[in-house]
matplotlib code that plots the C-alpha trace (Angstrom):
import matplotlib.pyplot as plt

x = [-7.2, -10.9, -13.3, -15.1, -11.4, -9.6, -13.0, -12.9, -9.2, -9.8, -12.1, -10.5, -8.3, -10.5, -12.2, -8.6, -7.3, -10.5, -10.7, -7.7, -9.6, -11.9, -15.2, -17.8, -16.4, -18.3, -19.0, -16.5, -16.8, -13.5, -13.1, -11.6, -8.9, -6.5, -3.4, -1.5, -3.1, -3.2, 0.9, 0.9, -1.2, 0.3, 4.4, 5.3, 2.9, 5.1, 6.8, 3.6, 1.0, 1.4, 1.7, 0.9, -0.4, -0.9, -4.6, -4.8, -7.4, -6.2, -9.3, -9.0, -10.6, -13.0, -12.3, -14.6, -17.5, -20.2, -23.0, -26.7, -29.8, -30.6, -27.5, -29.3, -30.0, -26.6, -25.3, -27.4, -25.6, -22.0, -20.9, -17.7, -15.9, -15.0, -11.2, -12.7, -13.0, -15.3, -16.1, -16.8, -18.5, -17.8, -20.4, -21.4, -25.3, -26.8, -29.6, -31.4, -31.8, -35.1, -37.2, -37.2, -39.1, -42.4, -41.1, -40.0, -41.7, -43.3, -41.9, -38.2, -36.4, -38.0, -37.1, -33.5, -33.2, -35.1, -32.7, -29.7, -30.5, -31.5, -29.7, -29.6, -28.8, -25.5, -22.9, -21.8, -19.0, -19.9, -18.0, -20.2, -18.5, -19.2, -17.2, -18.3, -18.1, -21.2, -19.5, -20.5, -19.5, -20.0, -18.0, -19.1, -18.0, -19.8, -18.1, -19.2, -17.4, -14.2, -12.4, -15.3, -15.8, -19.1, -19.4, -21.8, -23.7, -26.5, -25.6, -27.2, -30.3, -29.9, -27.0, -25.2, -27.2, -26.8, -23.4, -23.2, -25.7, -22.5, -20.9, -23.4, -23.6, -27.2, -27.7, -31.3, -32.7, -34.5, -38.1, -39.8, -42.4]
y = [106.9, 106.4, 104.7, 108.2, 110.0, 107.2, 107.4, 110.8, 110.9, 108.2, 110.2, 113.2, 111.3, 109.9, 113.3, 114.8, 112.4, 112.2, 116.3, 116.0, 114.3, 117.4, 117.5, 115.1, 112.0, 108.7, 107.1, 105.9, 102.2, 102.3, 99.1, 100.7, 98.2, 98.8, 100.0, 97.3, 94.4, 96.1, 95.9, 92.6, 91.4, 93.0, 94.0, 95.6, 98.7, 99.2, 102.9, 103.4, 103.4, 106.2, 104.7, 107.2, 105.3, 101.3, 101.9, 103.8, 103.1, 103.1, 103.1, 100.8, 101.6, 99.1, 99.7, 97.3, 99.5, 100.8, 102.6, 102.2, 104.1, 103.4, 103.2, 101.9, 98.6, 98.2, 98.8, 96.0, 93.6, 93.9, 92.5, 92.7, 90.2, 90.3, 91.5, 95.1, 97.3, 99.7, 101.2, 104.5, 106.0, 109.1, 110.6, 114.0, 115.4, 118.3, 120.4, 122.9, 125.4, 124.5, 127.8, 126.2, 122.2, 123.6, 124.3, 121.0, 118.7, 116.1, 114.1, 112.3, 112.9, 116.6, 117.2, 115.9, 118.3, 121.4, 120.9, 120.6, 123.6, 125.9, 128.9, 128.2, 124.8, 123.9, 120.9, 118.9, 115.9, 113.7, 111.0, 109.0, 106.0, 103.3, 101.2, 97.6, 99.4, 101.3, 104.6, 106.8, 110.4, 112.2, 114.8, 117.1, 119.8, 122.5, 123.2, 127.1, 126.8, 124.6, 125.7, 124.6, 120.8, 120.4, 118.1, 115.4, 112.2, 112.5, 114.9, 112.2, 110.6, 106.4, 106.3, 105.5, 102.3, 101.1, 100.9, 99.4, 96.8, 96.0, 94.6, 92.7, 89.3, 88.4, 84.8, 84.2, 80.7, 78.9, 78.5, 75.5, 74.1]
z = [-107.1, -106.9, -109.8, -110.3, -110.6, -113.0, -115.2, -115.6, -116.5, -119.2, -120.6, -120.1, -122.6, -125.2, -125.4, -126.2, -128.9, -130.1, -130.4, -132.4, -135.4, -135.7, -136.2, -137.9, -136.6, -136.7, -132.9, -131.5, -128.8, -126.6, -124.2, -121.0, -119.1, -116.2, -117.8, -115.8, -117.2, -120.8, -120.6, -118.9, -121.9, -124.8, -123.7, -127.4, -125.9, -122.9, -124.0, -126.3, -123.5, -120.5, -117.7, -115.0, -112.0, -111.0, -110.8, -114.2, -117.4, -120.9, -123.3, -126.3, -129.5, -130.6, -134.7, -136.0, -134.5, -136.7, -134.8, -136.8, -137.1, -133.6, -131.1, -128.9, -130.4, -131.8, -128.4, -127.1, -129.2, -127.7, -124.8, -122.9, -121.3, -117.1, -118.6, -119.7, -116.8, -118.5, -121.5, -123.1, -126.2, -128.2, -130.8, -131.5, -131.8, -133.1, -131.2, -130.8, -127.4, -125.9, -126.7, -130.4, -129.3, -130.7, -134.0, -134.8, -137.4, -136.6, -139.0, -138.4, -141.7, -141.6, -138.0, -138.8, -141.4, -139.5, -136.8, -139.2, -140.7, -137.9, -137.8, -133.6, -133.7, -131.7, -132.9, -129.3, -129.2, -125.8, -124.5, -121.6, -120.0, -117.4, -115.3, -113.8, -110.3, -111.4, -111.7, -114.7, -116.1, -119.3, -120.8, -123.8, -125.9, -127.9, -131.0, -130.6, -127.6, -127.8, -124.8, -122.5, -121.5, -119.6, -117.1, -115.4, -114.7, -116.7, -119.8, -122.3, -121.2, -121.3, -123.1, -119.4, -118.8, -122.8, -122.4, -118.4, -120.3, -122.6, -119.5, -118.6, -119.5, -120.3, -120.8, -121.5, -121.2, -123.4, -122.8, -121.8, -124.8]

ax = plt.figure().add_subplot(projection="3d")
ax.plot(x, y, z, "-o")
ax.set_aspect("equal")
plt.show()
């Protein structure tokens, strides 16, 4: 099984049991490992994990996760160690179709709100994920339309390379004074 084909099935996944919960979840930080070395590690999952193939993912919840304001920056604060093959995140957005941009307030809070509001706007759940090998694939759901999942690369701008940065050990050194 290639990296592109066990990261989609492990998202595949995520997307599923986290579709169960319903909507208005909180994001959700999964560390994605090699189901192999999951079992190897902790034995009291073997008959609680699937285990479909030797080269499959299992995605493991990260529950002390909070996301902030700005994901971004919270994202930039974890890192993963070599054992995590990947990770994924799950969070859902509301928007607005395009033809509507102009009519949105400048202001943040009023913008949130217009948006929230909107008779047009559209409720999505995504789930992007990453993988050391530099694969990457997003997944997302429109609540209007539940039995469709979308599919692609780039479906959230920069959220990919915020979470690859998670599994990328960035040891800055001090400066000389």
């Amino acid at each position: 099984m290639s990296d592109s084909d066990r990261l989609i099935a492990v998202l595949a996944d995520v997307e599923r049991h986290v579709g169960e919960l319903g909507w208005d979840q909180p994001a959700r930080l999964f560390a994605l490992v090699m189901t192999r070395d999951l079992l190897e590690m902790e034995p009291q999952l073997v008959g609680k994990v699937p285990f479909t193939s030797q080269d499959a993912l299992s995605a493991v919840e990260q529950d002390e996760f909070t996301a902030t304001d700005n994901l971004f920056e919270r994202l930039a604060q974890i890192y993963f160690p070599a054992s995590v093959d990947g990770v994924a995140l799950t969070l859902e957005r509301t928007f607005l179709p395009s033809q509507f941009e102009g009519e949105v307030p400048a202001d943040e809070q009023a913008a949130v709100d217009f948006v929230r509001t909107h008779p047009e706007h559209e409720d999505v759940r995504v789930v992007v994920g990453v993988l050391r090998s530099g694969e990457r694939y997003c997944l997302a759901r429109l609540k209007s339309h539940p039995d469709d999942l979308l599919r692609g690369e780039d479906i959230i701008p920069n959220l990919p390379e915020a979470l690859a940065q998670t599994l990328t050990e960035d040891i800055e050194e001090p400066e000389d004074r």
